[in-house]
C-alpha positions in Angstrom: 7.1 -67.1 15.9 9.3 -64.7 13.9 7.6 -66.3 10.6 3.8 -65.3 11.4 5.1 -61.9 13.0 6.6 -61.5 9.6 3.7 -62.7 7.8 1.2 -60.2 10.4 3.4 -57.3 9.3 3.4 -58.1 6.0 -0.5 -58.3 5.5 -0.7 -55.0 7.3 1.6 -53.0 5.0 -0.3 -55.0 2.7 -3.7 -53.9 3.4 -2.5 -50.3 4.2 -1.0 -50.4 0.4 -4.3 -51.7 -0.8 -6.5 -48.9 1.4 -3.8 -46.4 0.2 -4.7 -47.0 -3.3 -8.4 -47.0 -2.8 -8.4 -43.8 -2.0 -6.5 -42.5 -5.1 -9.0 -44.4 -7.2 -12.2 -42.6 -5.5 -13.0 -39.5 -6.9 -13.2 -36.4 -4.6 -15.8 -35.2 -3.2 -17.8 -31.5 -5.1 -17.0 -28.6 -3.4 -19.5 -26.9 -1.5 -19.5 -24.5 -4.3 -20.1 -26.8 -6.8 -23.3 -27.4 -5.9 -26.4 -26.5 -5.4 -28.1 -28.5 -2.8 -27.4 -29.0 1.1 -28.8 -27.0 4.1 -27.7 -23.9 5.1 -26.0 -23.7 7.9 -26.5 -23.2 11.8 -30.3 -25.4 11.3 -31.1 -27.2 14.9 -31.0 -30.8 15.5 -35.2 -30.5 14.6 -34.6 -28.3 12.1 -32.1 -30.4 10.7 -34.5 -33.5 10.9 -37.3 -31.5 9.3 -35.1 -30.2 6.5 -34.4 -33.7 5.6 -37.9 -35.2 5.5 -38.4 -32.6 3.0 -35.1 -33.8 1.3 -36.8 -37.4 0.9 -40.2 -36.2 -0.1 -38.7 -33.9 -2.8 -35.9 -36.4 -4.2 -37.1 -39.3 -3.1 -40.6 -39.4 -3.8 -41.7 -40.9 -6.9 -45.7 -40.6 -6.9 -48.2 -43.8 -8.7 -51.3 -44.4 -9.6 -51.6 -45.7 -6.1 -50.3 -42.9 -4.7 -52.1 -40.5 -6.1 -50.7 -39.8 -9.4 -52.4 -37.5 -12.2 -54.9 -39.0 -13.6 -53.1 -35.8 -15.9 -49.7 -34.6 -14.9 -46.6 -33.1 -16.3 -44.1 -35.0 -13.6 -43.8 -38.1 -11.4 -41.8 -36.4 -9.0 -40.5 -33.1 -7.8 -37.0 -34.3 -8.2 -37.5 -35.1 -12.0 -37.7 -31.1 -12.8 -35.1 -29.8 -10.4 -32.1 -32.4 -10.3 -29.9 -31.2 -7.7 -32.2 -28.7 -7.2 -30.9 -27.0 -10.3 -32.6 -25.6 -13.6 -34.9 -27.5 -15.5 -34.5 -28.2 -19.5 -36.7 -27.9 -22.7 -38.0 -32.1 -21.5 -39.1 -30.6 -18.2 -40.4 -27.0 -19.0 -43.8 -25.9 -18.0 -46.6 -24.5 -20.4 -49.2 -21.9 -19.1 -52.1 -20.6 -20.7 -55.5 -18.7 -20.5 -54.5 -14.9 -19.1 -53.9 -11.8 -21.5 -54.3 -9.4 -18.6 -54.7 -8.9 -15.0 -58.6 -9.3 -15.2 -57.7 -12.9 -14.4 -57.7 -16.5 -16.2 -60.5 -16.8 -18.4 -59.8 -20.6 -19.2 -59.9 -22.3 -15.6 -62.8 -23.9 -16.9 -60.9 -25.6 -19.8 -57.8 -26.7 -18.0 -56.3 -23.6 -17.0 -53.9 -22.3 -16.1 -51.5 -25.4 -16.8 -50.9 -27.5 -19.9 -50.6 -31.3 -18.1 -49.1 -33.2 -21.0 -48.9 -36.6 -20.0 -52.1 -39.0 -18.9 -52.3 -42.5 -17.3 -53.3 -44.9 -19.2 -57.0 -44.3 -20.4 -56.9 -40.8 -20.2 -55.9 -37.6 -22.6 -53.3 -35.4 -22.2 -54.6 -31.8 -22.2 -54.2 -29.2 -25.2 -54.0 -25.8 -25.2 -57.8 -24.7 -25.8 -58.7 -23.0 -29.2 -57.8 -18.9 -28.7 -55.9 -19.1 -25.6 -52.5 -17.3 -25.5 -49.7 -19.4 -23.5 -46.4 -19.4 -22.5 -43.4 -22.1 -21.6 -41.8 -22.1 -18.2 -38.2 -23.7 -17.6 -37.9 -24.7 -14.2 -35.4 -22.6 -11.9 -33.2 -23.3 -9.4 -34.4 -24.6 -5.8 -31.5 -22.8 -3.9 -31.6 -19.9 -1.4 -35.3 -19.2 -1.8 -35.6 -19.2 1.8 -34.0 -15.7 1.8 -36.0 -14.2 -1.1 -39.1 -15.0 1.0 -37.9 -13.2 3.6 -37.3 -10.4 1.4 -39.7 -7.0 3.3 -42.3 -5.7 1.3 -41.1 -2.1 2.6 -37.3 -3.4 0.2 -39.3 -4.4 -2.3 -41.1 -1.0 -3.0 -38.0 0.9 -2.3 -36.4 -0.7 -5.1 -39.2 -0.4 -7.3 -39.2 3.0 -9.8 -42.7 2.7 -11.8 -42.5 6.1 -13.0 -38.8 6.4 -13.7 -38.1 9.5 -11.3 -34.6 8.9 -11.7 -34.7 8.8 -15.5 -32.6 5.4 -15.6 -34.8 4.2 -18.1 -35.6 1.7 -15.7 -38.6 1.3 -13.5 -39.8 -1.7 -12.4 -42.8 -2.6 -10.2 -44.1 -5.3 -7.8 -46.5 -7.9 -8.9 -50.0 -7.3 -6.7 -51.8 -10.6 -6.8 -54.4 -12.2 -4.7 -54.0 -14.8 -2.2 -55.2 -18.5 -1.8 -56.8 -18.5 1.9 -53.8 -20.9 3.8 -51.3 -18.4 3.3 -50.8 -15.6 5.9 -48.9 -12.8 5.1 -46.0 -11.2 8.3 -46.9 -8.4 10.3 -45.7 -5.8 8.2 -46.9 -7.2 5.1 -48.3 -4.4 2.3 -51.8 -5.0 0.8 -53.6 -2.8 -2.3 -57.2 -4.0 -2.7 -56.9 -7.1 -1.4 -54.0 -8.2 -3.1 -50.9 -8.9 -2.0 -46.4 -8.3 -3.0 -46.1 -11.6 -4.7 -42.5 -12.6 -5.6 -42.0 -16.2 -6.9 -42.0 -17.6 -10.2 -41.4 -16.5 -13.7 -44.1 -13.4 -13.8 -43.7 -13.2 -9.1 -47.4 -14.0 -8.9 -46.7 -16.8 -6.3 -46.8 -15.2 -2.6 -44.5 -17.5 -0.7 -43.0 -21.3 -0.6 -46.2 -22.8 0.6 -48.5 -21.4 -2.3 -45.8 -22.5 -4.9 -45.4 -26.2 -3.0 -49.5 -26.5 -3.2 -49.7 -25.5 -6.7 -46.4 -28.1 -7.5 -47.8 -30.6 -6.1 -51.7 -30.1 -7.5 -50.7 -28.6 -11.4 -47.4 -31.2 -11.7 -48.1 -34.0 -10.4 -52.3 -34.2 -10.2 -51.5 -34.8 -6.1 -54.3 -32.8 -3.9 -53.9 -31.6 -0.4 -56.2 -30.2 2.5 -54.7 -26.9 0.6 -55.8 -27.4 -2.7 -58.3 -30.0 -2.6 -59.7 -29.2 -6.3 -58.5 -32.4 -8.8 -56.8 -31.0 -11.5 -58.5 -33.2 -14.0 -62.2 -33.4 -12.5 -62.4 -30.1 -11.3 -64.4 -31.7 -8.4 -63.0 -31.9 -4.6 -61.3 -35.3 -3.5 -59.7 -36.3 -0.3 -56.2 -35.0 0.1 -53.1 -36.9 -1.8 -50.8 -36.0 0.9 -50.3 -34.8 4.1 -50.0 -31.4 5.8 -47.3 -32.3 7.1 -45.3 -33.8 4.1 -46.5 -30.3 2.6 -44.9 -28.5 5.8 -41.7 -30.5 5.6 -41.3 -30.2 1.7 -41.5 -26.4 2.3 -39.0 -26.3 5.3 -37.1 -28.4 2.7 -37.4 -25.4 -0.3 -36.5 -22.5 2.7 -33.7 -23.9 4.1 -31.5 -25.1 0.9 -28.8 -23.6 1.3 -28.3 -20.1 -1.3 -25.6 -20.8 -4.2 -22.1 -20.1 -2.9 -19.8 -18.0 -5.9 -16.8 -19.5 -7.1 -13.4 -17.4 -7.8 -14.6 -14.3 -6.1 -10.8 -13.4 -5.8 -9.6 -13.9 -9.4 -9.3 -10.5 -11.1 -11.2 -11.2 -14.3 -14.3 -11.7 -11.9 -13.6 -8.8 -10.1 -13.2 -6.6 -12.9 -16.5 -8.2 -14.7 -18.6 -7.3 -11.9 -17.7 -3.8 -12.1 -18.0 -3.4 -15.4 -21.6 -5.3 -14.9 -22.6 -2.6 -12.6 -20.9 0.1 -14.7 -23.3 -0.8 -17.5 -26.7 -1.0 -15.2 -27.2 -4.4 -15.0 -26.7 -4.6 -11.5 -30.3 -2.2 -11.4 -32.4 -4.7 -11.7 -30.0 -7.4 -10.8 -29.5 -6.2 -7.4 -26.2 -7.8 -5.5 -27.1 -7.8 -1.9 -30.8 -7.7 -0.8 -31.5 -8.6 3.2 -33.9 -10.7 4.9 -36.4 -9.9 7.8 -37.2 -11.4 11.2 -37.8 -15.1 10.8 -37.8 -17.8 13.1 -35.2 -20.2 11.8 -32.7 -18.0 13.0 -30.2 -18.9 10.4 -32.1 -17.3 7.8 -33.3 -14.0 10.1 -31.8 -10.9 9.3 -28.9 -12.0 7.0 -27.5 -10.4 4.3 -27.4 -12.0 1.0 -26.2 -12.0 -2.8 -28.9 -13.1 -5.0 -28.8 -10.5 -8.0 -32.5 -10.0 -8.3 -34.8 -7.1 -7.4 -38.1 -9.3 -7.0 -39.5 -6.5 -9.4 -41.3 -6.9 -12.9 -39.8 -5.3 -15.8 -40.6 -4.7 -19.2 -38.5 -6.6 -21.7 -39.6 -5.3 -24.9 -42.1 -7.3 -27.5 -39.0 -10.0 -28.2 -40.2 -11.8 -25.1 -43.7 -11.2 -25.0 -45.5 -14.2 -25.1 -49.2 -12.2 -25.0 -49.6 -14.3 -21.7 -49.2 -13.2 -18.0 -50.4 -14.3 -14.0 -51.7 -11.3 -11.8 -51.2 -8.0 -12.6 -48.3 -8.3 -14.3 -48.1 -7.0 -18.3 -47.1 -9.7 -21.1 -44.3 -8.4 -21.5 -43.3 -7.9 -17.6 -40.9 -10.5 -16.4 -39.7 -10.6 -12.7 -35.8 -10.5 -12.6 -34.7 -13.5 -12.1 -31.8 -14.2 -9.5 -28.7 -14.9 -10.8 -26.5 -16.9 -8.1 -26.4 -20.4 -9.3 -25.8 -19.1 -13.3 -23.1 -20.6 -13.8 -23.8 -24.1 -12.6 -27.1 -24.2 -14.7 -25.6 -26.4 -17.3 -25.2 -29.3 -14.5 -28.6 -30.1 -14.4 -29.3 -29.2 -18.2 -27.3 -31.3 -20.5 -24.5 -29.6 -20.2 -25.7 -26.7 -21.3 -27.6 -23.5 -21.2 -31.2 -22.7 -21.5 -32.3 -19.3 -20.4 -35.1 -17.2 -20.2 -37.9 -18.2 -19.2 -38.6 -20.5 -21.6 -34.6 -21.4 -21.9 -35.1 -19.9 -25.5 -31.1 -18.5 -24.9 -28.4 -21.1 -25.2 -25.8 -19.2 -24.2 -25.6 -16.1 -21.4 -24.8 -14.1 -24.5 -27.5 -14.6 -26.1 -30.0 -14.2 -23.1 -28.2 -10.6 -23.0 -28.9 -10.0 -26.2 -32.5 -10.6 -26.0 -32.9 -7.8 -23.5 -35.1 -5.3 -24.8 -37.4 -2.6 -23.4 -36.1 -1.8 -19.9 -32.9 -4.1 -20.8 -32.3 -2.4 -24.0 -29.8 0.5 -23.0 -27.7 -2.2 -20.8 -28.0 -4.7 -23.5 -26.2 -1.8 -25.9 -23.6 -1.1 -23.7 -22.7 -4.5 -23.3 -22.4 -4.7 -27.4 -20.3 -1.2 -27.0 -17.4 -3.0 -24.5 -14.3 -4.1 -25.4 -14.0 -7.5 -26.3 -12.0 -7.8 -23.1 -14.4 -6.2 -21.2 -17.7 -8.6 -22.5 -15.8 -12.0 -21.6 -14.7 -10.7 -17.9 -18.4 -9.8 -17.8 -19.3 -13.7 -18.8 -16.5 -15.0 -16.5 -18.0 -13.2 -13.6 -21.5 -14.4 -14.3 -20.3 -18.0 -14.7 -18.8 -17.5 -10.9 -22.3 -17.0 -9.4 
């Protein structure tokens, strides 16, 4: 008896000592801050369900030629562009053709407005037509653009300056666009002419999450929906790819990731970079803290938020003019782009930076430095600092 009581104790200090080293052999978990996916928080047991069929369809989905693929696309999936719903890279960036000015795309007929650049078997990928001006697209983050929808029209215009009254040098101005006929605009919501505040992607000619999940889905991937029923190849209407309510679920997925969390807010380099940041204007167009309206996923309604962006177009000088543009934006207008989630970029892009919008910059330094136009005087101020002062400026940005 006192044998196998000995042997029972022994086994279970044994299997304790085997559990205990287990553990020091499994990595830790990331930090909430050192990622970029996950919901936000305070989501409903629906909500909560809803947010993570979107999950699946985004990161899980991988669409065939039996599902509905191209027959021209530029991605199998909506994953395969935003890992971890981060940046994309120079494999995954977008190319965009056919508009000089805001009298609209004069190359629908010819493939526009997207470059699809891969083809199933038997088909051709598409080339940018003969005369057409065009322009590359890197993927941006997924993360917190459930608030920057949210974002009132009425805080849009307030930020915006079109004729410099306050002789910053900087004026910036919203991007008026039309439509598609599935998207409904808040009460509240500002129109000029028919056209609509847009404020997402690269130039803010996309109105809101749904409009930018259609167009994913149709210019990306070749997949049609009851929303955009038009085949990107034939031109011709064919029965929806996928459902409304994949659509619906995927777009609860985009509003309710969670918005990038910065590290080392307390550390005194970071501190003392931000204020220099806003010392030399960048926070201007870069705006810190923006707010959201009434919404009715109340853990996005009326919250205050850090996204350093002022949903406005700007002019950024003839350096990044690419003699192409969506809506009534200029060629050389660019909407700010936020900057939470900067200094994780590299996580989902080699290891490294690409910036811009094309990811032309391989550095943040050299993103600053091809500032021009409204960005010039900031850009020279930075080149003025101290050599102190510039790297507590990069350490900050590399917190968001």
């Amino acid at each position: 008896m006192v044998k196998r009581i000995s042997f029972h104790l022994f086994y279970i200090i044994f299997l304790i000592a085997v559990l205990a080293s287990c553990e020091k052999l499994t990595p830790p978990l990331p930090k909430d801050d050192e990622l970029l996916d996950g919901p936000v928080e305070e989501l409903d047991e629906a909500q909560t369900r809803q947010h993570l069929m979107g999950d699946i369809a985004f990161n899980d989905q991988v669409f065939t030629t039996e599902t509905g693929l191209g027959p021209l696309f530029v991605a199998t999936s909506c994953v395969s562009c935003h890992a971890g719903d981060g940046k994309g890279h120079p494999f995954t960036t977008l190319t965009r053709f056919g508009q000089v000015d805001s009298t609209g795309n004069k190359f629908l007929e010819q493939g526009g407005p997207q470059i699809q650049n891969r083809a199933l078997s038997g088909f051709k990928p598409e080339q940018i037509p003969s005369g057409a001006t065009f322009a590359k697209f890197t993927p941006p983050i997924n993360t917190g653009l459930g608030y920057l929808e949210l974002v009132s029209d009425a805080d849009i215009l307030a930020m915006a300056d079109p004729n410099d009254a306050n002789g910053d040098g900087i004026s910036g101005v919203p991007n008026w666009n039309t439509i598609p006929f599935y998207v409904s605009p808040p009460p509240g919501a500002f129109s000029q002419n028919g056209k609509y505040i847009c404020r997402f992607g690269k130039k803010a000619s996309v109105y809101d999450l749904l409009q930018q999940t259609v167009n994913a889905y149709n210019q990306d991937i070749g997949i049609t929906s009851y929303f955009e029923p038009i085949d990107a190849y034939s031109q011709k209407a064919i029965d929806p790819e996928i459902s409304v309510q994949t659509i619906h679920d995927v777009v609860f997925y985009l509003q309710t990731v969670k918005a990038p969390i910065q590290r080392d807010q307390d550390d005194e380099e970071v501190i003392h970079g931000r204020q220099v940041f806003t010392l030399i204007n960048c926070a201007v167009c870069h705006n810190p803290t923006l707010r959201t309206g009434f919404s009715a996923i109340s853990a996005l309604s009326n919250k205050e938020f850090h996204p350093y962006t002022d949903l406005l177009l700007h002019d950024m000088g003839s350096g990044l003019d690419d003699g192409y543009t969506e809506g009534s934006a200029k060629t050389y207008e660019w909407r700010t782009p936020p900057l939470w989630g900067l200094g994780l970029a590299p996580n989902s892009q080699g290891g490294q930076y690409y910036l811009l919008h094309d990811g032309r910059a391989r550095s943040i330094e050299e993103a600053i430095q091809m500032h021009g136009g409204e960005g010039e005087q900031s850009k020279n101020k930075f080149n003025q600092l101290s050599e102190k002062d510039k790297q507590a400026i990069l350490k900050f940005l590399k917190s968001l």
